[in-house]
ZADO-1210 file (C-alpha; in nm, 4 decimals, padded with zeros to 6 digits):
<atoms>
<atom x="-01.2725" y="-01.7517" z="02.3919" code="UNK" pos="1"/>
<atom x="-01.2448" y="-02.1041" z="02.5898" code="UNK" pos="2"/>
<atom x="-01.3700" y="-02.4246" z="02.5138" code="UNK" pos="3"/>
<atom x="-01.3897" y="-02.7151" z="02.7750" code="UNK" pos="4"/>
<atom x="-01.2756" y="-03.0573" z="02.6271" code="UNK" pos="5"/>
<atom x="-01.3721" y="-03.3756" z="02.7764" code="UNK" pos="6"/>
<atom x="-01.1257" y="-03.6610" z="02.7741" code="UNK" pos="7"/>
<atom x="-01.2224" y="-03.9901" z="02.7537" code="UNK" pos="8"/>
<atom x="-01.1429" y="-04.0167" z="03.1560" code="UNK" pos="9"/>
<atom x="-01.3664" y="-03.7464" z="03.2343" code="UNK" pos="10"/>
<atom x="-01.0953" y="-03.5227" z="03.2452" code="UNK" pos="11"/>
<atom x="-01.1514" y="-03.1547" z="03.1496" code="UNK" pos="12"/>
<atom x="-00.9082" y="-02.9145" z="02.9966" code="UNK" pos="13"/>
<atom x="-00.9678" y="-02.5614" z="02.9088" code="UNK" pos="14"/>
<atom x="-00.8289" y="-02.4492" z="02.5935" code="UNK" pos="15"/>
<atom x="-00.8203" y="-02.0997" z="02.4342" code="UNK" pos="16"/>
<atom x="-00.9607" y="-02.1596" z="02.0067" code="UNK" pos="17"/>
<atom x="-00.8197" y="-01.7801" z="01.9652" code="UNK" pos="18"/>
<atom x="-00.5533" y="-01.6405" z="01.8216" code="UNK" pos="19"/>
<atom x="-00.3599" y="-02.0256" z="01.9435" code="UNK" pos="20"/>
<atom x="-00.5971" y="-02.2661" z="01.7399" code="UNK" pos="21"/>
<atom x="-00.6398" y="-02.0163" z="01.4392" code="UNK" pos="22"/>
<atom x="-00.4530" y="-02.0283" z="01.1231" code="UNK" pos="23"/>
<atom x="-00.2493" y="-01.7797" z="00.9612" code="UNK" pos="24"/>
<atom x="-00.0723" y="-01.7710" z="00.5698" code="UNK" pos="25"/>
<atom x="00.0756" y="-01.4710" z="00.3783" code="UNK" pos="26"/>
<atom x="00.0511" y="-01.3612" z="00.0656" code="UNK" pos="27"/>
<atom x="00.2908" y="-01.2839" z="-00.2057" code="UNK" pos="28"/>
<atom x="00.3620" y="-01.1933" z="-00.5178" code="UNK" pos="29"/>
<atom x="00.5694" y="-00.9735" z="-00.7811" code="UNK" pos="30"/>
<atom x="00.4376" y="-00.7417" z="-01.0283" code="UNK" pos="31"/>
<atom x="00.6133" y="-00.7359" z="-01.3874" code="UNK" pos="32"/>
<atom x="00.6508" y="-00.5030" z="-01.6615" code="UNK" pos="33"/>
<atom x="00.5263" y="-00.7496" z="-01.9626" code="UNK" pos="34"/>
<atom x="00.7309" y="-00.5431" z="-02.2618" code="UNK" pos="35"/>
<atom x="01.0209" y="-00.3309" z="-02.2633" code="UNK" pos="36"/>
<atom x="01.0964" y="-00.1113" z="-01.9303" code="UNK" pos="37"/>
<atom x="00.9904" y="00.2456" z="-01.9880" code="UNK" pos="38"/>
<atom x="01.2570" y="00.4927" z="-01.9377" code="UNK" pos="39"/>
<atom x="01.2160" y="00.7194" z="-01.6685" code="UNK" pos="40"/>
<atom x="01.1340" y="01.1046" z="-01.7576" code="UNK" pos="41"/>
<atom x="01.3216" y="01.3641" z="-01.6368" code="UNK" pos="42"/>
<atom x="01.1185" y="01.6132" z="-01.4342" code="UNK" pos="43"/>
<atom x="01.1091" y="02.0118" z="-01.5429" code="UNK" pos="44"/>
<atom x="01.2008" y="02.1778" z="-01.2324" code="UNK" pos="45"/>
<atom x="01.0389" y="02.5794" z="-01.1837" code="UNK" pos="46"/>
<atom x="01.0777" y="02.6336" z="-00.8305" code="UNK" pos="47"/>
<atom x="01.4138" y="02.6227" z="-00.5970" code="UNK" pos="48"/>
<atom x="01.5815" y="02.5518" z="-00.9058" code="UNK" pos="49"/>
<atom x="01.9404" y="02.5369" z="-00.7200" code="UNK" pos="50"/>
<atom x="01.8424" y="02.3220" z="-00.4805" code="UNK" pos="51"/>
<atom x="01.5619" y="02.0527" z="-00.5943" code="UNK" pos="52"/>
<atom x="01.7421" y="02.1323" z="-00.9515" code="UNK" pos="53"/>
<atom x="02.0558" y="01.9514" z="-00.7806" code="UNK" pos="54"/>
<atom x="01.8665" y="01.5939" z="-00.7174" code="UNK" pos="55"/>
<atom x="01.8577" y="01.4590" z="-01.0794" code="UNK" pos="56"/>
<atom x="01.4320" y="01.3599" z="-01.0430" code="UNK" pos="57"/>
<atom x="01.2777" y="01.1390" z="-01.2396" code="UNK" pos="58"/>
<atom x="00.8665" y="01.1101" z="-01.2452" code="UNK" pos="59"/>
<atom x="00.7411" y="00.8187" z="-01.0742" code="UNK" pos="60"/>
<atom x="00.3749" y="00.8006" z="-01.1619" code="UNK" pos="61"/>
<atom x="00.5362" y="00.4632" z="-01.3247" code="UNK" pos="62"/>
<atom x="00.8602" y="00.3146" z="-01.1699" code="UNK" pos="63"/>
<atom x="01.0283" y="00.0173" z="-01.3361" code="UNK" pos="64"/>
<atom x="01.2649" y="-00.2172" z="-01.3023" code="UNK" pos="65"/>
<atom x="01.5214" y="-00.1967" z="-01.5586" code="UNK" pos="66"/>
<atom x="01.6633" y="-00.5088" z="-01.4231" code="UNK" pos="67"/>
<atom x="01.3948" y="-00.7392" z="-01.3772" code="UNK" pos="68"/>
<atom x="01.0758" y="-00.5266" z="-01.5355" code="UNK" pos="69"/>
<atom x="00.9810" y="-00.5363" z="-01.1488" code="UNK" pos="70"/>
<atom x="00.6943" y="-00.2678" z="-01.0879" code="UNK" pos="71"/>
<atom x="00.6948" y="-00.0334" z="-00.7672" code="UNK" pos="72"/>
<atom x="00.4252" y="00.1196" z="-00.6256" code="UNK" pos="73"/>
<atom x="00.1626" y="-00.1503" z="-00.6816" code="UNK" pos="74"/>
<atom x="-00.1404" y="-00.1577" z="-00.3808" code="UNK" pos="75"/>
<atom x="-00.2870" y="-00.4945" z="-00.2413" code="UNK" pos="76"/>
<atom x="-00.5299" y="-00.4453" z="-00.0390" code="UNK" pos="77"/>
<atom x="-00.8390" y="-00.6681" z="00.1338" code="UNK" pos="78"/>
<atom x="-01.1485" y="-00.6270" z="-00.0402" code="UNK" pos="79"/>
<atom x="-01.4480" y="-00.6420" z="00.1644" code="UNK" pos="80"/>
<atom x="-01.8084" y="-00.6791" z="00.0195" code="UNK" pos="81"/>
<atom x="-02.1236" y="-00.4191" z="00.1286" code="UNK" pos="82"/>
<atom x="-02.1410" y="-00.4691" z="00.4909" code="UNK" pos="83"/>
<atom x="-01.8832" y="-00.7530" z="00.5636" code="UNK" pos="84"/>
<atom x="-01.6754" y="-00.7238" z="00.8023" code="UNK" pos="85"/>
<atom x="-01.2802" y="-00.7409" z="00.7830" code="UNK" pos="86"/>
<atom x="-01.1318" y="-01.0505" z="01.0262" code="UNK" pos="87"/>
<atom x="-00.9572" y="-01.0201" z="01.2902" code="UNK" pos="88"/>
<atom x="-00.5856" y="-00.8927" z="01.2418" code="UNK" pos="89"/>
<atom x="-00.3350" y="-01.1409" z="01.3896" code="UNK" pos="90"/>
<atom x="-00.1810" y="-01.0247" z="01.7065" code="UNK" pos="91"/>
<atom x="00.1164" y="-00.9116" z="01.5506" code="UNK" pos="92"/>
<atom x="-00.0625" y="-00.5998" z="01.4025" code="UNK" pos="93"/>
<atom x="-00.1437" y="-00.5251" z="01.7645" code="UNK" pos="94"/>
<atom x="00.1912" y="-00.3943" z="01.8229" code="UNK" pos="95"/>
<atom x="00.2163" y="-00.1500" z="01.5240" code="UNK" pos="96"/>
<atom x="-00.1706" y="-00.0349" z="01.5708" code="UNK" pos="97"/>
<atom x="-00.0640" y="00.3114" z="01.7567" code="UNK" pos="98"/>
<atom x="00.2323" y="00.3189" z="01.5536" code="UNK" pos="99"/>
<atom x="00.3595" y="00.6596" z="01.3556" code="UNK" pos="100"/>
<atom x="00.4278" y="00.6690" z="00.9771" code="UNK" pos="101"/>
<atom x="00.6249" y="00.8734" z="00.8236" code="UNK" pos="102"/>
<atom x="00.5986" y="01.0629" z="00.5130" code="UNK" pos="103"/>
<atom x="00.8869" y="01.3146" z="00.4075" code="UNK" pos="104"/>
<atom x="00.9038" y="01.6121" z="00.1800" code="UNK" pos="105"/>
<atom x="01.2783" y="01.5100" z="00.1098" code="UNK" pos="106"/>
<atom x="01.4947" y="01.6035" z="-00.2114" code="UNK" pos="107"/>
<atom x="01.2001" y="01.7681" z="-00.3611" code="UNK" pos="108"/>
<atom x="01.0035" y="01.4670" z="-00.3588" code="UNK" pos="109"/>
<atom x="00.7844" y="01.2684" z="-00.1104" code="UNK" pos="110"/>
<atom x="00.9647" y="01.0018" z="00.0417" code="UNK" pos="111"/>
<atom x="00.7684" y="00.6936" z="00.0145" code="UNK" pos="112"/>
<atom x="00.5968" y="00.7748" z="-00.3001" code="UNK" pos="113"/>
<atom x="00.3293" y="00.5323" z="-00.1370" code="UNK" pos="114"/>
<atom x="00.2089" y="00.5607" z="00.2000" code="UNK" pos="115"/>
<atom x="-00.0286" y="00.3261" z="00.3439" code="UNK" pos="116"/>
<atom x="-00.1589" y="00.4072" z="00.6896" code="UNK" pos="117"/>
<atom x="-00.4393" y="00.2452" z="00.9415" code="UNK" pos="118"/>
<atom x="-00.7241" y="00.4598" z="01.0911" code="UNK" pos="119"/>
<atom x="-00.5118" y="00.3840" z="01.4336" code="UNK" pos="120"/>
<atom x="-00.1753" y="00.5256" z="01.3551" code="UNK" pos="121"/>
<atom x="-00.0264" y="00.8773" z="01.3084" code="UNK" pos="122"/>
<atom x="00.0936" y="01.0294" z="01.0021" code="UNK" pos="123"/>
<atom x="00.3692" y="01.2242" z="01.0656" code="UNK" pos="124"/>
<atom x="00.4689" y="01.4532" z="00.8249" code="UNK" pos="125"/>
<atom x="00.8052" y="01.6068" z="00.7438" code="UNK" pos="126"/>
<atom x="01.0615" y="01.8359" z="00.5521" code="UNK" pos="127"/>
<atom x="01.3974" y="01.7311" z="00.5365" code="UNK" pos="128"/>
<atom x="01.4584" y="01.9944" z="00.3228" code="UNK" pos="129"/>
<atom x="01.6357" y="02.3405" z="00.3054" code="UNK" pos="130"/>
<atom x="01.3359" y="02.4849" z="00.1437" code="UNK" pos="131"/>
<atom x="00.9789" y="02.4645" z="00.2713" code="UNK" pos="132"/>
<atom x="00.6770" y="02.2571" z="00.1460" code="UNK" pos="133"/>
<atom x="00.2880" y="02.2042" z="00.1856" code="UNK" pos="134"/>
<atom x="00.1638" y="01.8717" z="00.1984" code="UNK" pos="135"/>
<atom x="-00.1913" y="01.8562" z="00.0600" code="UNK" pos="136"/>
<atom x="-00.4012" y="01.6059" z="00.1218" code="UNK" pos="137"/>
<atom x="-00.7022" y="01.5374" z="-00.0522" code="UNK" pos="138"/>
<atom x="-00.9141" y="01.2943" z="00.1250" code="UNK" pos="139"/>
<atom x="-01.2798" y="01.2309" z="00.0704" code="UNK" pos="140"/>
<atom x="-01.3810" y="01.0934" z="00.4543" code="UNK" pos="141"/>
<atom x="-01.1817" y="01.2607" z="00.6014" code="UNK" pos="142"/>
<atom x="-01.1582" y="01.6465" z="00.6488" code="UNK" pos="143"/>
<atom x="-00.8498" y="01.6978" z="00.3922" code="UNK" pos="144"/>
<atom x="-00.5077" y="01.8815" z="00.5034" code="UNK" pos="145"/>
<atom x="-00.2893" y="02.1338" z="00.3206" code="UNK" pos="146"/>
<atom x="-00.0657" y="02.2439" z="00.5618" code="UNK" pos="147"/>
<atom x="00.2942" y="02.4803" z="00.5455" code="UNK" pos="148"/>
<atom x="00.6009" y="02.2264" z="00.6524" code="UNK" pos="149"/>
<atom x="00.8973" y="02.4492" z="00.7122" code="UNK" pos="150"/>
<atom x="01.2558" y="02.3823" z="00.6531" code="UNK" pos="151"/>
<atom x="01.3286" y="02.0697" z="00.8829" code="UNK" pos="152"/>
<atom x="01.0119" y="02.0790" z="01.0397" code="UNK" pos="153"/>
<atom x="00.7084" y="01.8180" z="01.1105" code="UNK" pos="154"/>
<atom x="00.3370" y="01.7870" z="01.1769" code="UNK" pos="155"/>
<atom x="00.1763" y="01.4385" z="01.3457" code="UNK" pos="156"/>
<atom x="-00.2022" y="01.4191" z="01.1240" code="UNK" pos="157"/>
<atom x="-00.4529" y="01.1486" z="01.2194" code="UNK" pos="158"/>
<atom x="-00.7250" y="01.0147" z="00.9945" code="UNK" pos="159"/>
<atom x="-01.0059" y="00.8222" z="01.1631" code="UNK" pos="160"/>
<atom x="-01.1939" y="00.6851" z="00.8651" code="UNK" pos="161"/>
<atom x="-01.1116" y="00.4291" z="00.6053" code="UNK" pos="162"/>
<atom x="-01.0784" y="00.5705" z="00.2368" code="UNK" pos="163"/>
<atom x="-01.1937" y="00.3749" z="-00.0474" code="UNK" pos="164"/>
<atom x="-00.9665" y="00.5273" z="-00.2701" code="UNK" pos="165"/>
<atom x="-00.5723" y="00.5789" z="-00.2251" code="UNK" pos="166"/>
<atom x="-00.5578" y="00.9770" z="-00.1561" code="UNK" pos="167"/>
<atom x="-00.3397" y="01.2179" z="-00.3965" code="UNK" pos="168"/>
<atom x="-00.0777" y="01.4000" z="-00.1944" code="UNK" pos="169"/>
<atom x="00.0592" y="01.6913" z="-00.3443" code="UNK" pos="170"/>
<atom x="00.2904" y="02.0011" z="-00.2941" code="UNK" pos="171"/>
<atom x="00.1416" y="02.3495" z="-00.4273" code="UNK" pos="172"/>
<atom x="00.4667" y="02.4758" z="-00.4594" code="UNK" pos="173"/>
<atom x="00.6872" y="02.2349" z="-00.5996" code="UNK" pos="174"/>
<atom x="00.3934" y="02.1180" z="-00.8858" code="UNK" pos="175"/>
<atom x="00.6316" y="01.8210" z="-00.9660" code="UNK" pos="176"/>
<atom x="00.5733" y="01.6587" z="-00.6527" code="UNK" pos="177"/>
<atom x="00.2994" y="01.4173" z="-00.5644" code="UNK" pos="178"/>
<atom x="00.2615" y="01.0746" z="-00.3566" code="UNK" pos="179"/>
<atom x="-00.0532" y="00.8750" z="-00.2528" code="UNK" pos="180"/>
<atom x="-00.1811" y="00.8077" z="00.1041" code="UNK" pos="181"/>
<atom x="-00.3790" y="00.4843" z="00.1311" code="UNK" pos="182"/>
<atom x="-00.5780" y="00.4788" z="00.4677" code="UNK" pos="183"/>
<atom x="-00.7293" y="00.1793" z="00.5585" code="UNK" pos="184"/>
<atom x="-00.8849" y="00.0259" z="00.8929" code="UNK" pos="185"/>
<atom x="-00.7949" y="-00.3073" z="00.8445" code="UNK" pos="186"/>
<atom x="-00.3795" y="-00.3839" z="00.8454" code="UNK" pos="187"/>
<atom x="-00.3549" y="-00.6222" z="00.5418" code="UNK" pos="188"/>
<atom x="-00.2275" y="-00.4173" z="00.2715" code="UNK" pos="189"/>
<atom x="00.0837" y="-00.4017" z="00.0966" code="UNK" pos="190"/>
<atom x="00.2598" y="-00.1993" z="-00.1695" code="UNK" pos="191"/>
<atom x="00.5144" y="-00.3283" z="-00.4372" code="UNK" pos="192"/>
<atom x="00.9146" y="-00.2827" z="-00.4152" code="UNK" pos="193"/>
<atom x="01.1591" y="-00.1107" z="-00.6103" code="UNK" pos="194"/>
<atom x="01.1307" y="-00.5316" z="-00.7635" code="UNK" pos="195"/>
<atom x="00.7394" y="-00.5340" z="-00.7799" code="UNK" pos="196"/>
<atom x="00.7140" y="-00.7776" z="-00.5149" code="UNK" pos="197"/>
<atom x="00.5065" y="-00.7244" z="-00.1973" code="UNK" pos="198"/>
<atom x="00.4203" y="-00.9294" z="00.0844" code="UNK" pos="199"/>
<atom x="00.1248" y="-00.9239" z="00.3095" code="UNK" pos="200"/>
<atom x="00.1087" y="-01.1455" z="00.6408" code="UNK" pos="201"/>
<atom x="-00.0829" y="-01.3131" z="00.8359" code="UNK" pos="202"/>
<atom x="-00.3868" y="-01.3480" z="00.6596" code="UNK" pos="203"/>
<atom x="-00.6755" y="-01.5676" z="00.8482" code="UNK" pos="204"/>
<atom x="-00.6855" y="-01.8731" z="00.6309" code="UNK" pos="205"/>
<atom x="-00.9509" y="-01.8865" z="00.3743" code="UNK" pos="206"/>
<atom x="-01.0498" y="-01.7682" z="00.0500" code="UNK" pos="207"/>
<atom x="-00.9998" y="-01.4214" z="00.0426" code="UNK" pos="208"/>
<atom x="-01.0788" y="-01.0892" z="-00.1907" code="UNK" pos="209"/>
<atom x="-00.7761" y="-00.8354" z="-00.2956" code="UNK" pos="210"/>
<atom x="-00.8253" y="-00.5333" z="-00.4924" code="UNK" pos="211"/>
<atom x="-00.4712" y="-00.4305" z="-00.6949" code="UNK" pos="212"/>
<atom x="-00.4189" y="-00.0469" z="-00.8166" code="UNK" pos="213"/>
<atom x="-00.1924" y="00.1509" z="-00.9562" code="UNK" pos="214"/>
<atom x="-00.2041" y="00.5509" z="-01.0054" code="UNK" pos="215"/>
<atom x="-00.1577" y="00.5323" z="-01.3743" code="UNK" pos="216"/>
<atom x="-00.4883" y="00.3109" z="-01.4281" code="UNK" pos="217"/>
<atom x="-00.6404" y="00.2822" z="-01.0694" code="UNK" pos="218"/>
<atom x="-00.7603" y="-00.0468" z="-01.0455" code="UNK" pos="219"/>
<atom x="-00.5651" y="-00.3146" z="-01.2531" code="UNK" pos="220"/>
<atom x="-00.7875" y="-00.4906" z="-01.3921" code="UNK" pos="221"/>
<atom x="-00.6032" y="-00.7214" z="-01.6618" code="UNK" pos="222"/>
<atom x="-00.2886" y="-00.9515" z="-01.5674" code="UNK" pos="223"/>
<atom x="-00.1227" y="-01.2944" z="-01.6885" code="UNK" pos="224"/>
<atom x="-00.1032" y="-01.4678" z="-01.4133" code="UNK" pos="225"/>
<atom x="00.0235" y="-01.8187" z="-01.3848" code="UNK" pos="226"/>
<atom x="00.0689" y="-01.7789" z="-01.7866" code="UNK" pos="227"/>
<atom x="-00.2715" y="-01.7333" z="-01.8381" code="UNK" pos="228"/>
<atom x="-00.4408" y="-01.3970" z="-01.9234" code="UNK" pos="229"/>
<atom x="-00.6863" y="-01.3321" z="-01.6447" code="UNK" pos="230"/>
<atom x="-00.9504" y="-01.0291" z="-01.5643" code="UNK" pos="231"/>
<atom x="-01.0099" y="-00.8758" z="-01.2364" code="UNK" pos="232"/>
<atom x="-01.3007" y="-00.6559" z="-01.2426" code="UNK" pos="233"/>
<atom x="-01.2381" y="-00.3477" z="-01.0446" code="UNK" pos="234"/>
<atom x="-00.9119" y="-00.4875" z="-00.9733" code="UNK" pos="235"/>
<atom x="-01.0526" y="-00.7403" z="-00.7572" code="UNK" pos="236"/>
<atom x="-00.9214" y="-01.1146" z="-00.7352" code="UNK" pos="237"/>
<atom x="-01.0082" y="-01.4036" z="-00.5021" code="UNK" pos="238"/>
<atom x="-00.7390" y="-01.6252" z="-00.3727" code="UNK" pos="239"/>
<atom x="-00.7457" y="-01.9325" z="-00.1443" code="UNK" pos="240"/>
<atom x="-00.5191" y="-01.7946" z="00.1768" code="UNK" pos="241"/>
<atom x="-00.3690" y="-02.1668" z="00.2678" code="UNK" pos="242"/>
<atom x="-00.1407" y="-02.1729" z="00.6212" code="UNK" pos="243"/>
<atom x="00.2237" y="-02.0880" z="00.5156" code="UNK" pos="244"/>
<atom x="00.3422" y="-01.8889" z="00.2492" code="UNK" pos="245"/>
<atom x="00.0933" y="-01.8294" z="-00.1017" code="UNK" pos="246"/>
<atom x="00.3235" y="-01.7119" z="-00.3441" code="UNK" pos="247"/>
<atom x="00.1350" y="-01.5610" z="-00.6665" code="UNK" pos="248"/>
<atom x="00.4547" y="-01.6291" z="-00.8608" code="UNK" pos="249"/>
<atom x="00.4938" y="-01.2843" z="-01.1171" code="UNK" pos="250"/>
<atom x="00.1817" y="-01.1266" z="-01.2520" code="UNK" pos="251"/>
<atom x="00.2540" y="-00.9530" z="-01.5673" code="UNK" pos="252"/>
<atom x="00.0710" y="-00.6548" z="-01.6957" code="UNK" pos="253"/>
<atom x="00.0775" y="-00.5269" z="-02.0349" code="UNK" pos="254"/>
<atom x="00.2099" y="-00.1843" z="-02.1364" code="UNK" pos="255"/>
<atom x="-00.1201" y="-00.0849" z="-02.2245" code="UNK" pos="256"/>
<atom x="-00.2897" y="-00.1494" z="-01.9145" code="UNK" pos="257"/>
<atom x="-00.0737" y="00.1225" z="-01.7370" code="UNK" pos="258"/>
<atom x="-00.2122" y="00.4250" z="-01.9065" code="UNK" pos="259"/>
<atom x="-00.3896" y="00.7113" z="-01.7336" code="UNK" pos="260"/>
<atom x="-00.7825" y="00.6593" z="-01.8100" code="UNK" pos="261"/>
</atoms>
């Protein structure tokens, strides 16, 4: 959009007030184990024993940093209200709006364990394997997927509307296996490191709603943040979006707040 300014000499400039004049921050942040790191359990392989029995996995429904209590696998994701609209990205998340995403059966696991993926891109799924898969998808609006990935073989899926919930991903014939698929029109959405931090940029300055899940309790909903012990209903937490950086510092959830419910 342009704007004509007048100078005090009667002089007149066009200017453009979008994206140039607008104001961008990120946000950031690191999730942390607040007791002793859980060890991770070993999982009871029944099918392709001699091959996915050769990988050594662990579960992952909750990863943790033995290091720095650092948890992985944590989603941030804009919150809109009924019927508001989400802003407009900034232009960098023009050039990864067609973009493909990958998500691999690989060693008898999915490779990320987290996916997240905009209404605009391409899933593309594959099997690095020697032994085949199925990648089930269970969506809600969207039609969901189940198909056969052969040995070293792919498949390109798109999925046109947003889902409120991250979707399960799951292999029918390895039962072990699962991953989640978050899909999601709007870009800003990030998910936690092997070190529980995340990052998401480029935020539109202002105050801003996130909503924070995790697969063992879906939305996390308790934290200490900033040393005080804070509630987010629904997993939902406001936060002013300044230009720059907006680092969270660590947010620490308890032990029991991780549990399946």
């Amino acid at each position: 959009m342009l704007r004509h300014l007048i100078l005090g000499c009667g002089i007149v400039i066009c200017s453009s007030l979008s994206p140039v004049w607008a104001q961008w921050g990120s946000l950031t942040g690191q999730f942390v184990y607040d007791g002793k790191a859980p060890a991770a359990k070993p999982v009871n392989v029944t099918k392709d024993v001699q091959f996915c029995g050769a990988h050594d996995l662990k579960e992952e429904s909750l990863v943790v940093n033995e290091q720095n209590g650092g948890i992985a696998n944590v989603i941030v994701s804009l919150s809109l209200g009924r019927g508001q609209k989400a802003p407009k990205p900034h232009p960098q998340y023009e050039e990864t709006a067609k973009a493909e995403v990958h998500l691999d059966n690989q060693n008898c696991r999915f490779n990320p364990h987290v996916a997240l993926l905009r209404t605009t891109q391409t899933l593309v799924i594959g099997n690095k394997d020697q032994v085949g898969h199925n990648t089930k998808v269970d969506t809600i609006s969207n039609i969901p997927i189940n198909p056969i990935i052969p040995a070293q073989g792919e498949i390109k899926q798109t999925f046109p509307k947003e889902e409120r919930m991250p979707a399960l991903v799951t292999c029918s014939i390895h039962p072990w296996m699962n991953a989640r698929l978050l899909i999601k029109e709007s870009p800003y959405m990030a998910v936690s490191d092997q070190d529980g931090k995340f990052t998401i940029e480029n935020l539109p300055v202002g105050k801003r709603t996130f909503q924070v899940w995790h697969e063992t309790c879906n939305y996390v909903d308790q934290v200490n943040l900033g040393g005080k012990a804070t509630k987010w209903s629904r997993g939902r937490a406001e936060f002013e979006i300044k230009e720059g950086n907006n680092d969270l510092g660590q947010i620490k959830i308890k032990p029991s707040v991780l549990k399946q419910r």
